[in-house]
N, C-alpha and C positions, 0 to 999 in steps of 0.2 A: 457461591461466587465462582464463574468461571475466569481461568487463567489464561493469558493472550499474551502472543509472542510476537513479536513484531519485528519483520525483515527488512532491512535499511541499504541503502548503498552509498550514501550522497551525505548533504548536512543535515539532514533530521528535524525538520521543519516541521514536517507533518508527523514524525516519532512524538515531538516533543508535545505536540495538543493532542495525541491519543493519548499521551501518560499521563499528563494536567486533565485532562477529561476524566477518565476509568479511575483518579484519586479521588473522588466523590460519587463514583457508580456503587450502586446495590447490585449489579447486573457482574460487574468482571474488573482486573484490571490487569496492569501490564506487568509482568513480571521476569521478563526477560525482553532485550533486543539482543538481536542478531544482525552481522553484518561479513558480507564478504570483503570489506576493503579495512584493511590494520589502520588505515590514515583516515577513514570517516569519519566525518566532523559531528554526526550523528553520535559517534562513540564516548565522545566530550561531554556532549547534551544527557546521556547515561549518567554519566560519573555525578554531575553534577543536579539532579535530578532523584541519585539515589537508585537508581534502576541497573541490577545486574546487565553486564552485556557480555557478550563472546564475539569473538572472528573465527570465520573458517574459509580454506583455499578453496578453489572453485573442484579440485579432485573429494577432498572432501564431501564439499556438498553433496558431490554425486554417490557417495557410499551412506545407504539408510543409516550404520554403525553408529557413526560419528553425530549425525543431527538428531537422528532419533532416540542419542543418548540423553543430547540436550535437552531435547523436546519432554523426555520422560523427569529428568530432575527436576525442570521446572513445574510439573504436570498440568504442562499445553493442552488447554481445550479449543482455543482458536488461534487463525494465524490473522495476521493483518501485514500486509506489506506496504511499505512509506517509500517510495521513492526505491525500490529492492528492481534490479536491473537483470537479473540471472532468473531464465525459463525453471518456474517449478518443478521437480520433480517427479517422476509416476507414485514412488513411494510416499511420497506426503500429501499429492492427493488423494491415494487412498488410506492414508491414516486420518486424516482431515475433510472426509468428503464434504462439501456446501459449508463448508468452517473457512475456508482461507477469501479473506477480502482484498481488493485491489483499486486502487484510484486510478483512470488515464486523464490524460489533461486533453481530452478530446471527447466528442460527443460521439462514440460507438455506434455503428459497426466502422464509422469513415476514421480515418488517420490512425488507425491501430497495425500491429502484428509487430514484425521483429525488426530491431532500429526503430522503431519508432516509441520514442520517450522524449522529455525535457523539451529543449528547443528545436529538435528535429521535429516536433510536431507542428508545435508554434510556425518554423519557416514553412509548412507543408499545407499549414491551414492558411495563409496570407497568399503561398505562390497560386491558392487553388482557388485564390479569390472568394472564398465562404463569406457570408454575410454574419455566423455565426461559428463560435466554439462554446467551450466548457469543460464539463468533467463529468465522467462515468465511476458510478460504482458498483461492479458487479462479484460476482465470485467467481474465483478459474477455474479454471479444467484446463485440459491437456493443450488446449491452442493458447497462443498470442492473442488475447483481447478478447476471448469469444466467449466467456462464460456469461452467465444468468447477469444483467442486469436488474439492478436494485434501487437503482437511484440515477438523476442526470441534473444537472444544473445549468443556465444557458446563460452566455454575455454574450453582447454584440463586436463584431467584429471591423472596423473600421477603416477608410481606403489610408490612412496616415499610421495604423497600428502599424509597430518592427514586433521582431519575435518576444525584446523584454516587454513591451507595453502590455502584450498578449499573456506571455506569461503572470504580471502581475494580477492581470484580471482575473486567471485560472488558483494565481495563490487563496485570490480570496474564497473561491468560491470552496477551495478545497477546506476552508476552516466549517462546511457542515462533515466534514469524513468522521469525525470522530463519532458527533450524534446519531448518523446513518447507520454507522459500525454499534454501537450500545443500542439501537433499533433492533436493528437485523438478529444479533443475539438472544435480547430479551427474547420475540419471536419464538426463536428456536427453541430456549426456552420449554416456552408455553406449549409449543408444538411436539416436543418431547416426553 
């Protein structure tokens, strides 16, 4: 059973159904969150859940030392990011090559890169008049949004949607991340 770490920034919405998901997986489960913000309402959802978690500064982040101590206690085979706001690092994509997963709330390659998350997307996907959004799930690499896609899911977009209506549409479709993510695993897996 591989161990899966999960990078958070926000309220941990989508932390909390990878961890209620992976508690019934044969494949992996969550053993750790991680978050760069001490006040993450994600960090709550941890506690209450049962699931170790840690905070680190954003200097931190940047020294392998410090995460890769973490990564090794818990002994991280995969990453999964929820709502995690800070560009990965070179060093944990190369400890993690095609291991670390990512959700946009847009259908990739369009409304991605940097600043664009949460409702920056949403207003970008309405001012741009799209008839469609959704959600990407692919693995990163070293760009903003550009890694291997793996998955996409599609709503419609409509001339009366605001950015929450949009968002809501996107919450739902993001309740497939977690099975996408115990997919893509399994996979690897096999292919290992």
């Amino acid at each position: 059973m591989f161990n899966i770490a999960v990078f958070a920034s926000g309220s941990g919405s989508n932390a909390e159904n990878l961890v209620n998901h992976f508690k019934d997986s044969s494949v992996g489960r969550v053993s750790v969150i991680l978050s760069n913000k001490k006040d993450a309402y994600v960090l709550q959802r941890a506690e209450r859940l049962g699931v170790p978690s840690t905070t680190f500064t954003y200097k931190e982040f940047q020294d392998p030392k410090v995460i890769l101590s973490i990564m090794d206690e818990y002994h991280i085979d995969f990453v999964i990011l929820a709502g995690f706001l800070l560009k990965v690092p070179q060093y944990l994509l190369e400890r993690y090559p095609d291991r670390i997963l990512n959700v946009h709330p847009a259908l990739l390659p369009k409304f991605g890169g940097k600043g664009m998350y949460g409702e920056h997307v949403h207003q970008a996907v309405i001012a741009a008049k799209e008839k469609q959004s959704g959600i990407t799930i692919h693995v990163i690499d070293q760009n903003y949004d550009c890694g291997r896609t793996i998955y996409q899911s599609i709503c419609a977009v409509h001339e009366d949607d605001t950015p929450e209506t949009l968002a809501a549409k996107i919450h739902e479709l993001e309740k497939a991340y977690p099975q996408v993510a115990e997919d893509y695993i399994a996979n690897e897996i096999m292919e290992s």
